[in-house]
PyMOL commands that place a pseudoatom at each C-alpha (Angstrom):
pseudoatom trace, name=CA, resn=UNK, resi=1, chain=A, elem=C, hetatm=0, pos=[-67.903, -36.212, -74.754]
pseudoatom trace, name=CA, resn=UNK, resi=2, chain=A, elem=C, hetatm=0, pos=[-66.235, -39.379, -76.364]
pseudoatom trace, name=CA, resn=UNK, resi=3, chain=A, elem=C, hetatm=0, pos=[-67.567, -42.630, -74.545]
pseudoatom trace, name=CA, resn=UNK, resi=4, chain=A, elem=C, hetatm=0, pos=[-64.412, -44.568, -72.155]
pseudoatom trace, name=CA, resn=UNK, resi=5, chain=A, elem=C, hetatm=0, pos=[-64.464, -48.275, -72.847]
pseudoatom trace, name=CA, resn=UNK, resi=6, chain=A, elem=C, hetatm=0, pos=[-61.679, -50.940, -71.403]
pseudoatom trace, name=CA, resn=UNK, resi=7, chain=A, elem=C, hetatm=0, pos=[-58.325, -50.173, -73.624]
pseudoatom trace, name=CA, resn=UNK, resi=8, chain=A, elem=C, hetatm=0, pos=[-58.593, -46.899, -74.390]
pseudoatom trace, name=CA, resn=UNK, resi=9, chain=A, elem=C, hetatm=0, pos=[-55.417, -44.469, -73.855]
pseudoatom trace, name=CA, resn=UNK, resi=10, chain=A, elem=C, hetatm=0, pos=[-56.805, -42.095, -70.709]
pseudoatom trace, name=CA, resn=UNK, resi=11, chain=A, elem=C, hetatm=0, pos=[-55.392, -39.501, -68.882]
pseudoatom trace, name=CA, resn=UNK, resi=12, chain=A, elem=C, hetatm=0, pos=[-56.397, -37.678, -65.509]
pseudoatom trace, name=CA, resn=UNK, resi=13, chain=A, elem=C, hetatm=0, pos=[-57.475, -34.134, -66.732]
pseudoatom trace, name=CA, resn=UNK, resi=14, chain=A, elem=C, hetatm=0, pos=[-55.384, -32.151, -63.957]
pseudoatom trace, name=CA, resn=UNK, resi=15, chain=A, elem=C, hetatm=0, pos=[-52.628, -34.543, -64.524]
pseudoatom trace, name=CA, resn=UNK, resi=16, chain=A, elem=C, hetatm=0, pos=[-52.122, -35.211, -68.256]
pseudoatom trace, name=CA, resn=UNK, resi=17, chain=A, elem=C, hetatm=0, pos=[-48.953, -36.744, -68.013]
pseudoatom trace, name=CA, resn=UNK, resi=18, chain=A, elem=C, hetatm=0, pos=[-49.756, -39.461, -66.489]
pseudoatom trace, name=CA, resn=UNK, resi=19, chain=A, elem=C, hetatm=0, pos=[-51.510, -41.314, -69.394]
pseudoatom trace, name=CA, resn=UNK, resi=20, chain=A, elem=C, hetatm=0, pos=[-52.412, -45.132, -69.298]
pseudoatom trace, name=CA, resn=UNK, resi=21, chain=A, elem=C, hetatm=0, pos=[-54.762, -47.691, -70.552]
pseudoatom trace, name=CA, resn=UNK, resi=22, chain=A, elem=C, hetatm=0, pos=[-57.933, -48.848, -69.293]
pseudoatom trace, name=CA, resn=UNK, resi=23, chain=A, elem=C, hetatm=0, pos=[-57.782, -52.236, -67.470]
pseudoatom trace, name=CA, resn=UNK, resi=24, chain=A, elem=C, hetatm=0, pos=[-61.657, -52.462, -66.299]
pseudoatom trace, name=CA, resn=UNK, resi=25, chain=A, elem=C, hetatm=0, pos=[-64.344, -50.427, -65.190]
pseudoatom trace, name=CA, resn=UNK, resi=26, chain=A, elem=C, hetatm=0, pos=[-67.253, -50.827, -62.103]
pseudoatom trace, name=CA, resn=UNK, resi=27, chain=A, elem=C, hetatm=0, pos=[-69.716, -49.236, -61.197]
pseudoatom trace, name=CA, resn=UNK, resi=28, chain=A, elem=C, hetatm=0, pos=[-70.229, -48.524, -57.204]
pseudoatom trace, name=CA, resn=UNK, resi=29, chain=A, elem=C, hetatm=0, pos=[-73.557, -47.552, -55.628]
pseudoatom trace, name=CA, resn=UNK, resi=30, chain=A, elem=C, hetatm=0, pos=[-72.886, -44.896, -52.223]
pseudoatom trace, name=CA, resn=UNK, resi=31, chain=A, elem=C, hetatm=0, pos=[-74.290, -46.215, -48.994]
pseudoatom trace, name=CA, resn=UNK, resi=32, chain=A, elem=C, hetatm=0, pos=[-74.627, -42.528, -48.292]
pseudoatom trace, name=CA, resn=UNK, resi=33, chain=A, elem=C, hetatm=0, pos=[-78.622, -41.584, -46.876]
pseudoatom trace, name=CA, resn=UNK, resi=34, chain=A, elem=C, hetatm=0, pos=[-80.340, -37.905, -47.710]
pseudoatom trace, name=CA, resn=UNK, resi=35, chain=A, elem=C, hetatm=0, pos=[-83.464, -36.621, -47.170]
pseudoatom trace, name=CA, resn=UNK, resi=36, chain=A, elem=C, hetatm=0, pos=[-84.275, -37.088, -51.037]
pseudoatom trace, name=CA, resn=UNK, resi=37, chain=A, elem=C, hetatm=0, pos=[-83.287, -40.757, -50.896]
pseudoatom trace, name=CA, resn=UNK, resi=38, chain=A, elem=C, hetatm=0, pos=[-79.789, -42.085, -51.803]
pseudoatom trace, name=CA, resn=UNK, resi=39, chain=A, elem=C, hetatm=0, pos=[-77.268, -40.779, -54.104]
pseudoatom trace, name=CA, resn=UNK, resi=40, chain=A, elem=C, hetatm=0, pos=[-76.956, -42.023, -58.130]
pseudoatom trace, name=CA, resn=UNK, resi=41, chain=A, elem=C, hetatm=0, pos=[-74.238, -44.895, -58.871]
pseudoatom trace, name=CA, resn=UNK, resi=42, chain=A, elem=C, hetatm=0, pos=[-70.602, -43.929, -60.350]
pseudoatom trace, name=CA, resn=UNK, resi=43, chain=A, elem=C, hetatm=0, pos=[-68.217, -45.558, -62.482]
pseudoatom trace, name=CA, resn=UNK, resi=44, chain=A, elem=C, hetatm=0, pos=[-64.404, -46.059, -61.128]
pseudoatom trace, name=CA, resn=UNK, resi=45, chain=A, elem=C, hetatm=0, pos=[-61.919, -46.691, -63.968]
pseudoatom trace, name=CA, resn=UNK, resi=46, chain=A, elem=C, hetatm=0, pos=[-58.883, -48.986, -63.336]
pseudoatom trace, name=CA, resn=UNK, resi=47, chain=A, elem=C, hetatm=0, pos=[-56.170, -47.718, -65.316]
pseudoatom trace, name=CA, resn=UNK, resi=48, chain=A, elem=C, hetatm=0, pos=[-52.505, -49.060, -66.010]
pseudoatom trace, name=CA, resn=UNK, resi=49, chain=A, elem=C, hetatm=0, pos=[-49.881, -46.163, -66.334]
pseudoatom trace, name=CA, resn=UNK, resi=50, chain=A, elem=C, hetatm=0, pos=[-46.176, -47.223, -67.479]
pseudoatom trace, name=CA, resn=UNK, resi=51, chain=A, elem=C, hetatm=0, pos=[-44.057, -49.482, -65.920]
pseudoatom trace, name=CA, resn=UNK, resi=52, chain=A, elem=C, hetatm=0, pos=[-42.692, -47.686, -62.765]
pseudoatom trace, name=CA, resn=UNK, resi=53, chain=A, elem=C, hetatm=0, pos=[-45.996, -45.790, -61.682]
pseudoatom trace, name=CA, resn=UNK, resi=54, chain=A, elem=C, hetatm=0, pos=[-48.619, -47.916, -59.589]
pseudoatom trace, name=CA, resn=UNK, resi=55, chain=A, elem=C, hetatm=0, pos=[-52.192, -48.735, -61.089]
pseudoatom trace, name=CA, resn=UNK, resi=56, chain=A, elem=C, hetatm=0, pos=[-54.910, -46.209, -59.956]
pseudoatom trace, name=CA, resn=UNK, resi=57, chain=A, elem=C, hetatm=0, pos=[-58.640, -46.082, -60.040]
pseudoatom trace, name=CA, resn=UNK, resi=58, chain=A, elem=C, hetatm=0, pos=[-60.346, -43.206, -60.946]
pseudoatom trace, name=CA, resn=UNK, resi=59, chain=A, elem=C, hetatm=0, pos=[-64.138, -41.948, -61.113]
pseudoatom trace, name=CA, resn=UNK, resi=60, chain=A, elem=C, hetatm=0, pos=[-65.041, -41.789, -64.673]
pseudoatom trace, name=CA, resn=UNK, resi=61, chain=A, elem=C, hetatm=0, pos=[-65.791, -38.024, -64.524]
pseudoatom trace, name=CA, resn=UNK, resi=62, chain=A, elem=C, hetatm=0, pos=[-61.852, -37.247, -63.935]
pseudoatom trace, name=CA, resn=UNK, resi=63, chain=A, elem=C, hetatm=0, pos=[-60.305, -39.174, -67.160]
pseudoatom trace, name=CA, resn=UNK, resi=64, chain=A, elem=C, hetatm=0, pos=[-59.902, -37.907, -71.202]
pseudoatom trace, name=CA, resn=UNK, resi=65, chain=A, elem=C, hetatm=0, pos=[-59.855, -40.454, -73.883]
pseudoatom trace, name=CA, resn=UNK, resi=66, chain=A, elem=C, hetatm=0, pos=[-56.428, -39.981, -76.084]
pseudoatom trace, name=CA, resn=UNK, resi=67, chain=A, elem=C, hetatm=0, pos=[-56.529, -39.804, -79.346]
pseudoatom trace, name=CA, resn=UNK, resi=68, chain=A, elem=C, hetatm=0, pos=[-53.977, -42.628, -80.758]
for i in range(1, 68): cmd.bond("trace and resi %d" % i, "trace and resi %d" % (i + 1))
show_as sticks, trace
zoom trace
């Protein structure tokens, strides 16, 4: 699996069309508590689609890098 950095071309993989660039990334640890101890970080993606369609965040897991 190809590596995301900030400006690639991503897509969501159940929604293809709506393709967009990578604006930053974070990573956010869960406040969550279980019996083995807390649960691992994740990424979140910002990514700008085209002008018209809102700027979403997505966990890293859900996004394809686009060939350009």
């Amino acid at each position: 699996m190809a590596q995301i950095r900030v400006g690639d071309r991503v897509a969501p993989i159940m929604a293809m069309h709506l393709e967009g660039r990578v604006v930053s990334m974070e990573v956010r640890k869960h406040k969550t508590m279980l019996v083995g101890g807390t649960l691992s970080s994740t990424t979140y993606v910002t990514v700008e689609h085209a002008p018209g369609i809102p700027t979403a965040v997505y966990r890293i897991g859900v996004l394809m890098r686009l060939d350009d």
